[in-house]
C-alpha angles and dihedrals in degrees: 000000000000111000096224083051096050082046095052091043089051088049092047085052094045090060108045086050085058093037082060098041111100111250116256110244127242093213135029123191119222113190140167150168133249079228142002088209141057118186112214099209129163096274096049109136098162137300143214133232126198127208122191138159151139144283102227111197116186117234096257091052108116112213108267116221088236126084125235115272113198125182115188102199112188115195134184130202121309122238140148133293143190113197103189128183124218126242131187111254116189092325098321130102100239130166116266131159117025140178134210121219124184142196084033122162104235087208128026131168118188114199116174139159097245135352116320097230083052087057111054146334119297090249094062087044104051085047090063108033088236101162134015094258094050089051108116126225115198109201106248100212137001105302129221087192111107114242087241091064104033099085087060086059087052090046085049090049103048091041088054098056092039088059092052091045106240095115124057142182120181127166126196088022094122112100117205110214087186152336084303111003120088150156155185138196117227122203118225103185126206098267096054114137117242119237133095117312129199116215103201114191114196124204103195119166120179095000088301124109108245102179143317143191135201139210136206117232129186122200113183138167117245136195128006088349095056081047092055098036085054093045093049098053106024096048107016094165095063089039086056087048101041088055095045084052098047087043096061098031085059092043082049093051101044086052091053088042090055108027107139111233 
């Protein structure tokens, strides 16, 4: 064989071999929590995590025109959820129309620099549940709800869990300590359900993902409140029993307390 052509056929091989390696990345997100785990106990009225991290740039990486842009999502365990709507019946609110959502969080906190839709495309956004408006709810069943009317149902539903604070959208809530540090402080309130959590922090700079990273949080219930939780659900029959017992044993002893002579 020829040595241009051994050459050339090195050279072909060299950069196929580039072409499949995967391309090094400008910047790298580091992020992390004030704490993995949060401890439900009796006197829980509410906490605060905070998540904070750092915009990592290689050396070779040339300053960009566009700021940063950095969305934190927090997002609890999906269920299930019926959202109904109530209707006057012969003179009584009943419940009437209803629709079924699935794979729904049933906690998410959005924190970002600036407004979602000023960030990236819609697409981006809805991926990643970054902002209230991009969150997508899958219909659960076959609904009997018309498509005019079904986004009424989404609005009610994501009022309704705003009010209870369960859902949450804040912009410019991201602090920069620095060039490249920065932080945020995210509200659990005291009704927050328990489960695993995942915490998603997303670099973005001129509408394009630049990185993200994700961490795992735990919120649980301890104590005398984890005893009962795991008595409720995981033997509900002696729970059942246990409450009828205590029910009448407590009716039997106020009657003893207050029995007139």
């Amino acid at each position: 064989m020829r040595r241009p052509l051994r050459q050339m056929i090195v050279l072909l091989g060299l950069g196929c071999l580039l072409a499949a390696a995967p391309a090094a990345r400008a910047e790298n997100l580091i992020a992390a929590l004030s704490a993995d785990r949060v401890n439900i106990e009796s006197n829980f009225t509410g906490t605060r995590i905070v998540v904070f991290g750092e915009i990592a740039r290689d050396a070779l990486t040339v300053a960009r025109p566009e700021p940063y842009d950095l969305a934190v999502v927090v997002s609890g365990p999906e269920q299930v959820v019926t959202t109904r709507r109530k209707g006057r019946f012969m003179g009584i609110w009943v419940n009437r129309d209803s629709e079924t959502f699935e794979r729904v969080p049933s906690f998410l906190a959005v924190h970002t620099t600036r407004a979602p839709h000023e960030m990236a495309s819609r697409t981006v956004l809805e991926r990643h549940r970054i902002g209230l408006r991009n969150l997508n709810l899958p219909i659960a069943i076959a609904s009997d709800v018309p498509i005019g009317d079904r986004d009424n149902f989404r609005q009610a539903f994501l009022r309704l869990r705003v009010q209870n604070g369960l859902y949450q959208e804040q912009t410019d809530s991201i602090e920069f300590l620095s060039d490249s540090l920065f932080r945020t402080s995210v509200s659990l309130p005291a009704n927050v359900p328990v489960g695993e959590y995942t915490v998603s922090t997303y670099l973005l700079r001129g509408g394009a993902l630049l990185a993200q990273a994700e961490q795992p949080l735990t919120i649980a219930k301890s104590g005398f409140e984890q005893f009962t939780y795991r008595l409720a659900y995981e033997y509900s029959a002696l729970y059942g029993l246990l409450a009828v017992a205590l029910a009448i044993f407590t009716g039997w002893l106020a009657g003893v307390i207050f029995r007139r002579d």
